[in-house]
N, CA, C and O of each residue as an XYZ file, in Angstrom:
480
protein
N       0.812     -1.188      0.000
C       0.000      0.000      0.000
C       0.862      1.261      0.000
O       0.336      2.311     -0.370
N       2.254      1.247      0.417
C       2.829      2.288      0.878
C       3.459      2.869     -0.137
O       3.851      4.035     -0.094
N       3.649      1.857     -1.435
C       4.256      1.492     -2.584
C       3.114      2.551     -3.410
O       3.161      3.611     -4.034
N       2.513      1.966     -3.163
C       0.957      2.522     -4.135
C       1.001      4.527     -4.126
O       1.030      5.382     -5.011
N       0.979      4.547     -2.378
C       0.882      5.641     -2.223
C       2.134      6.600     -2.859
O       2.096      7.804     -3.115
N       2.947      5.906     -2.978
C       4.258      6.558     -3.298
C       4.394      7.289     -4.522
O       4.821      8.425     -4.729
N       3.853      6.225     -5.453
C       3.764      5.906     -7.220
C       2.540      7.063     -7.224
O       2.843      8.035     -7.916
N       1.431      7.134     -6.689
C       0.682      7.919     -6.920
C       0.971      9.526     -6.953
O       0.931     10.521     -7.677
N       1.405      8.890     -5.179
C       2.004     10.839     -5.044
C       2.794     11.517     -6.044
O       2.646     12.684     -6.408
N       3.840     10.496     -6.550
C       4.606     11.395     -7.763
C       4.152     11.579     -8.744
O       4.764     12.430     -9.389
N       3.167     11.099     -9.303
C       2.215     11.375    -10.225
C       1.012     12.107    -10.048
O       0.252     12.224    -11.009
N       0.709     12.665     -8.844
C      -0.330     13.943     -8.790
C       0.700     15.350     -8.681
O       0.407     16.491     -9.038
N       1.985     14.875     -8.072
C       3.033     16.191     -7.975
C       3.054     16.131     -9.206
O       2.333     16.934     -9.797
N       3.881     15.165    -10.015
C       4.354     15.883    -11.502
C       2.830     16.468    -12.553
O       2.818     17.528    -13.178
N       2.006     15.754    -12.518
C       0.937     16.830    -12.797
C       0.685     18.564    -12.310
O       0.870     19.596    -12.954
N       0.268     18.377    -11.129
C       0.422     19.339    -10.076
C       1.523     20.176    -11.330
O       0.907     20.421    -12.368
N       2.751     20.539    -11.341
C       4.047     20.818    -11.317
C       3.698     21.267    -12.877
O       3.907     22.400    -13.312
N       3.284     20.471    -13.430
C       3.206     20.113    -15.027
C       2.236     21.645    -16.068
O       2.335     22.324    -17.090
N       1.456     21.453    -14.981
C       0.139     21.765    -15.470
C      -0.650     23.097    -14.544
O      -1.872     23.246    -14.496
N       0.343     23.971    -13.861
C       0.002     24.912    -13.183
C      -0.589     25.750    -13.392
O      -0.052     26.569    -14.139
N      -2.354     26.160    -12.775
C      -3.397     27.138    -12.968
C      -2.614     28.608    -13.019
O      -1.571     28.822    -12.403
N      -3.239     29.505    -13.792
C      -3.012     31.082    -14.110
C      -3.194     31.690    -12.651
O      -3.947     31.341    -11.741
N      -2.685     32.246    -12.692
C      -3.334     33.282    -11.297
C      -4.252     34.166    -11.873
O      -4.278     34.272    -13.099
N      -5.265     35.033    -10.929
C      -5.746     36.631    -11.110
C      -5.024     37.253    -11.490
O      -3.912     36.780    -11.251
N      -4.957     38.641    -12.292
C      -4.341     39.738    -11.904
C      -5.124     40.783    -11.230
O      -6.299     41.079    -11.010
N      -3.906     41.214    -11.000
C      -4.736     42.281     -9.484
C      -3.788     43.460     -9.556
O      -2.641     43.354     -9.989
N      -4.290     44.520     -9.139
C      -3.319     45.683     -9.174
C      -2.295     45.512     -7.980
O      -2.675     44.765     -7.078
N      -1.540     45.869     -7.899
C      -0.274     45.907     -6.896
C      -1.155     46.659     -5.372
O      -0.812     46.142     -4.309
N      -1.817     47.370     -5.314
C      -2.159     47.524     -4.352
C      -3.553     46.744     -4.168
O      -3.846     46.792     -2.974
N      -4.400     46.130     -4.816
C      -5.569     45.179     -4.278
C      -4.534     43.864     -3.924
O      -5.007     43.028     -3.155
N      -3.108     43.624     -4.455
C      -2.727     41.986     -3.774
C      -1.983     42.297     -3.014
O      -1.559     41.335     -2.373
N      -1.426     43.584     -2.636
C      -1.102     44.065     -0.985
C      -2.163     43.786     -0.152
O      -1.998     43.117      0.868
N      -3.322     44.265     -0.504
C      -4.164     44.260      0.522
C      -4.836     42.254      0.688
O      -5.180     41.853      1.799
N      -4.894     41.337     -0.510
C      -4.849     40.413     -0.380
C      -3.586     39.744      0.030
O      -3.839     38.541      0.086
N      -2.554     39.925      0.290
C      -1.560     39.513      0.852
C      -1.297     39.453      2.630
O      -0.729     38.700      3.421
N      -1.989     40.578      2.675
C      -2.340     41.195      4.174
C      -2.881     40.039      4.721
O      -2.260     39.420      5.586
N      -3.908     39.696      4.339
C      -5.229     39.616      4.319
C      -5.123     38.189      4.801
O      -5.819     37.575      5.610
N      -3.981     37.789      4.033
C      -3.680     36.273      3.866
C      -3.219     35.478      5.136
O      -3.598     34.387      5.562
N      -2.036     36.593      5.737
C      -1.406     36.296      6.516
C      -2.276     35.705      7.591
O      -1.680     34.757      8.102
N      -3.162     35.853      7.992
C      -4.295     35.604      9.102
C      -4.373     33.546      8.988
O      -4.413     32.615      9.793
N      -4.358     33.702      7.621
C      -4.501     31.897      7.401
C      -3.271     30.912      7.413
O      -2.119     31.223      7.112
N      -3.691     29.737      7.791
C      -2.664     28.757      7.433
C      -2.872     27.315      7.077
O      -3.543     26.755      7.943
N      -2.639     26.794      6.421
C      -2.822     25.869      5.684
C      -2.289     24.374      6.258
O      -1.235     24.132      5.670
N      -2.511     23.662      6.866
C      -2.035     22.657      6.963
C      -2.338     21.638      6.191
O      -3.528     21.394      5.992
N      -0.979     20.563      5.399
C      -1.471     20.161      4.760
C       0.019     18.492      4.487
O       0.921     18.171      5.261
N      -0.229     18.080      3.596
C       0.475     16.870      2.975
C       0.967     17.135      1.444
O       0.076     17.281      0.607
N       1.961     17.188      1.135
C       2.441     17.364      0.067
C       2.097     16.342     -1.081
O       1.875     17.171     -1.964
N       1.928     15.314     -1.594
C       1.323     14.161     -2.562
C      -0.503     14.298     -1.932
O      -1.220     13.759     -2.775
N      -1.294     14.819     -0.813
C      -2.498     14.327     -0.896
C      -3.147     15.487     -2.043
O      -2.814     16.662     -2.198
N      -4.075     14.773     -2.685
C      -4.820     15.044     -3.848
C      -5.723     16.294     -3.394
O      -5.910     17.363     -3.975
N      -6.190     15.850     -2.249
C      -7.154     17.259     -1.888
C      -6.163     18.165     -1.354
O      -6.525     19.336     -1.472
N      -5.141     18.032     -0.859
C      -4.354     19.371     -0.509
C      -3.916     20.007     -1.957
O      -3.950     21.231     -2.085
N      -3.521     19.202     -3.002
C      -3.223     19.901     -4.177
C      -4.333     20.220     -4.492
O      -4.132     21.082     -5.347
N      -5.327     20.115     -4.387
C      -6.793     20.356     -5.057
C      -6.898     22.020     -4.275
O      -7.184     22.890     -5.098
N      -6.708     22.522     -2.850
C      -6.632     23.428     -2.490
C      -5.284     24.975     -2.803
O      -5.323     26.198     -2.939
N      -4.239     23.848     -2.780
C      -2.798     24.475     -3.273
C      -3.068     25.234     -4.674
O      -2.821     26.422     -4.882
N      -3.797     24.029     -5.884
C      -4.110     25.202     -7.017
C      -5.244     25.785     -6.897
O      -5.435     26.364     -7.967
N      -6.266     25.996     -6.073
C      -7.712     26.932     -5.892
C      -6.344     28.330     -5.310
O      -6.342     29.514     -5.646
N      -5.640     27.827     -4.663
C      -5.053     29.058     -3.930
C      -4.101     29.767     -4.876
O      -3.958     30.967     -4.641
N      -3.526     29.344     -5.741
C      -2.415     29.878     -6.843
C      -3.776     30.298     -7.886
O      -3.652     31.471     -8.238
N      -4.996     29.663     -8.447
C      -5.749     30.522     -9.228
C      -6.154     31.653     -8.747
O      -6.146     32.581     -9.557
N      -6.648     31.974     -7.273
C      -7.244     33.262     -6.935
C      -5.647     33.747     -6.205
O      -5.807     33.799     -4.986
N      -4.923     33.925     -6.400
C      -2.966     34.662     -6.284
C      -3.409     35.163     -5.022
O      -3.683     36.314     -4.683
N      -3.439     33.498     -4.045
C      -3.321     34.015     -2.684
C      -1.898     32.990     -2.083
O      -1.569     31.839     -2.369
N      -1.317     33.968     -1.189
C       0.121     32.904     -0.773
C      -0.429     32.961      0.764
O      -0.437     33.981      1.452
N      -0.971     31.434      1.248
C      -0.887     31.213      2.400
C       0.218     30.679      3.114
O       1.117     30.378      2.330
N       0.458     30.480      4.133
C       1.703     29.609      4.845
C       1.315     28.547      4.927
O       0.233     28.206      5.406
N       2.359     27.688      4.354
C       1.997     26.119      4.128
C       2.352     25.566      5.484
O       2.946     26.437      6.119
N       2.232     24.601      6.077
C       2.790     23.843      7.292
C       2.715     22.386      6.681
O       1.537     22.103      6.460
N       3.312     21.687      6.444
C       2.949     20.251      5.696
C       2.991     19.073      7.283
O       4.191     19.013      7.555
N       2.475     18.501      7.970
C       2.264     17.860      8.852
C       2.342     16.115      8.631
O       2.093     15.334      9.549
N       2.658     15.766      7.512
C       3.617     15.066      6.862
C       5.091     14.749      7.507
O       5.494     13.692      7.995
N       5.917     16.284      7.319
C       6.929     16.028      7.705
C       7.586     17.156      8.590
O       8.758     17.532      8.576
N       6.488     17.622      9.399
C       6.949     18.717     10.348
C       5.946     18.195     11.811
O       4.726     18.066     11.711
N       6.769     17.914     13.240
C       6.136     16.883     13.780
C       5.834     18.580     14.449
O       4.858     18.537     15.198
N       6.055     19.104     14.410
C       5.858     20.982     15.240
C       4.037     20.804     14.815
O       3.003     20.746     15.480
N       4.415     20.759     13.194
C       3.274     21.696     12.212
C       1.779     20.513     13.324
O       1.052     20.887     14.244
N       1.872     19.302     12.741
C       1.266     18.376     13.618
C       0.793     18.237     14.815
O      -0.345     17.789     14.952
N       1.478     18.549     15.789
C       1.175     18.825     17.390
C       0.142     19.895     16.491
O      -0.802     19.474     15.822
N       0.501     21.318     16.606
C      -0.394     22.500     16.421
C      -1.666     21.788     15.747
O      -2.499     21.353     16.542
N      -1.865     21.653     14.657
C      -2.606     20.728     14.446
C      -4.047     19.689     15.108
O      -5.219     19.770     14.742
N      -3.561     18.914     15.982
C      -4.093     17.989     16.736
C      -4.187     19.107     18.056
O      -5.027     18.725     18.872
N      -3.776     19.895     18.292
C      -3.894     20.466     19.593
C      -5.057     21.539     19.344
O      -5.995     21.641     20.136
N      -4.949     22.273     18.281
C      -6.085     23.349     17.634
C      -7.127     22.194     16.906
O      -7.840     21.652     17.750
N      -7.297     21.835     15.854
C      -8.135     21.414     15.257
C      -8.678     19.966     15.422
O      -9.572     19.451     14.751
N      -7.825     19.286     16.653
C      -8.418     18.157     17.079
C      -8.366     16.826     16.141
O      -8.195     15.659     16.496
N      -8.541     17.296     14.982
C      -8.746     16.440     13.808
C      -7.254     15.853     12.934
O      -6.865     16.622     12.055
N      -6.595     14.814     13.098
C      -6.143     14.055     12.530
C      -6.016     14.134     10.880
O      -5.305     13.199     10.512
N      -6.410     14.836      9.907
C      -6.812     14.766      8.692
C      -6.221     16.364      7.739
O      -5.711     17.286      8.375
N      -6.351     16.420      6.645
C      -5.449     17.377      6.263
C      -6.344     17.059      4.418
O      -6.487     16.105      3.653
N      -6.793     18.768      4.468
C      -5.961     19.851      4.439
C      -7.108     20.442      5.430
O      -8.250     19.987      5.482
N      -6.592     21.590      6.251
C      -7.202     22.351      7.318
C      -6.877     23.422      7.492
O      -5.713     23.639      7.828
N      -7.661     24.322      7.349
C      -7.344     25.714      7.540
C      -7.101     26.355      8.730
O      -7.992     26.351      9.580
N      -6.165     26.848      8.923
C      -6.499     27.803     10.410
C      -6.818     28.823     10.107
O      -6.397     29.319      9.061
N      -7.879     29.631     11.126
C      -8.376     30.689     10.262
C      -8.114     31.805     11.514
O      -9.072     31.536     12.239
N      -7.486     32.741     12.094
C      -7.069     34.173     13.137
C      -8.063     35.298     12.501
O      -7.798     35.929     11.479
N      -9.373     35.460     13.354
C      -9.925     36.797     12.999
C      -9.435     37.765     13.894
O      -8.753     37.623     14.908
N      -9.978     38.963     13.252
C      -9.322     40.044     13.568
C      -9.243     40.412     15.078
O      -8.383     41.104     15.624
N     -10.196     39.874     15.571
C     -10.012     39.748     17.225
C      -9.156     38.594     17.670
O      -9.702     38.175     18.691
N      -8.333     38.037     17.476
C      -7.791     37.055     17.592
C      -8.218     35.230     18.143
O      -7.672     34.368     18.832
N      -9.549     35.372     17.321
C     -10.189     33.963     17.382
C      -9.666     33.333     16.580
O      -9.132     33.729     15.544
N      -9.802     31.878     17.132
C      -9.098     30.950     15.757
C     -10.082     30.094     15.674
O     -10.795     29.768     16.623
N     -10.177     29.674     14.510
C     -10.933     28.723     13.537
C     -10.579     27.690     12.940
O      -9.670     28.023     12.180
N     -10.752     26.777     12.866
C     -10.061     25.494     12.048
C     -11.334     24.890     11.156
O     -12.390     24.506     11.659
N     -11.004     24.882      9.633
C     -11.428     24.583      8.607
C     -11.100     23.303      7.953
O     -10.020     23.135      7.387
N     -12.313     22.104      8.044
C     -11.274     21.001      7.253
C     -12.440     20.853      5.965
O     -13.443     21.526      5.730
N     -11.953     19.889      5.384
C     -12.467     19.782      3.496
C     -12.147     20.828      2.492
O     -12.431     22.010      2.297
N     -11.390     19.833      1.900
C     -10.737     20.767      0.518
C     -11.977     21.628     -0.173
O     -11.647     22.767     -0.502
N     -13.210     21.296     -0.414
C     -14.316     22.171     -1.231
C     -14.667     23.224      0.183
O     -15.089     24.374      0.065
N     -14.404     22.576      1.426
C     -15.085     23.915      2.313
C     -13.994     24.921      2.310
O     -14.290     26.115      2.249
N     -12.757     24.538      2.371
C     -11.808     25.817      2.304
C     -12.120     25.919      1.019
O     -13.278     26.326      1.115
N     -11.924     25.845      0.003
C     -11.938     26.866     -1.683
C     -13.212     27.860     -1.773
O     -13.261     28.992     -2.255
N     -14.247     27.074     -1.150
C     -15.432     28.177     -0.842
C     -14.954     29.248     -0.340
O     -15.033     30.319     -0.942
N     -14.257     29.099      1.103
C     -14.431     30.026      2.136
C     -13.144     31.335      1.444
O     -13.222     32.516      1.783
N     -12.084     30.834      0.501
C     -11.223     31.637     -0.044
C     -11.915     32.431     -1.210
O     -11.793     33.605     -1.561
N     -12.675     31.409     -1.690
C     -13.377     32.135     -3.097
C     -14.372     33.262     -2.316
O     -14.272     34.441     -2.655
N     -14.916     33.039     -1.721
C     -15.696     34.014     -0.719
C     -14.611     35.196     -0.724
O     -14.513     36.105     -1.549
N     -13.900     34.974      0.297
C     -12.919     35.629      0.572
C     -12.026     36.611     -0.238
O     -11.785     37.738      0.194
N     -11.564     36.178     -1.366
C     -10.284     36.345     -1.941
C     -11.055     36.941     -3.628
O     -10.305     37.633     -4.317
N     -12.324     36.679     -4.126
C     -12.873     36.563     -5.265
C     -12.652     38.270     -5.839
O     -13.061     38.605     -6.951
């Protein structure tokens, strides 16, 4: 199985890699202010899983740069993780509002909503 997963992963990366979505354009000062904007989020995620790339290019089409944490291979990113969002599973958003609440977002279609909302 581990084999499987392996062969796969390099074949959704080299796609992924291959075949990279356009961004928006945006004026220099609307992707300042989406850049800002950004910083608030963070992404936890797995580098080969399909729904994290499924989120990685929703996030490069609407030219937003979140902070990746891959929990894969960062045992830090992980603790945070399981300690905030409870949930074992990936991709997950952390979400810091402006009062300093935090939020944790899991499913690849519920985060692309909540960015397309967001970021559109």
């Amino acid at each position: 199985m581990k084999l499987i997963r392996l062969v796969l992963g390099k074949i959704i990366l080299f796609f992924d890699a291959a075949f990279v979505p356009e961004s928006v354009k945006r004026s220099p000062e609307a992707q300042a202010k989406v850049d800002a904007e950004a910083k608030s989020l963070v992404l936890y995620q797995l580098n080969a899983c399909p729904f994290c790339v499924k989120v990685r290019r929703g996030m490069k089409r609407l030219g937003v740069t979140i902070e990746l944490k891959d929990i894969g291979t960062d045992a830090k990113a992980h603790a945070e993780l399981m300690a905030g969002g409870k949930l074992d599973q990936a991709p997950c958003l952390r979400i810091t509002d402006s009062s300093g609440a935090v939020s944790w977002l899991y499913e690849s279609s519920d985060i692309l909503a909540h960015l397309e909302k967001r970021f559109s």
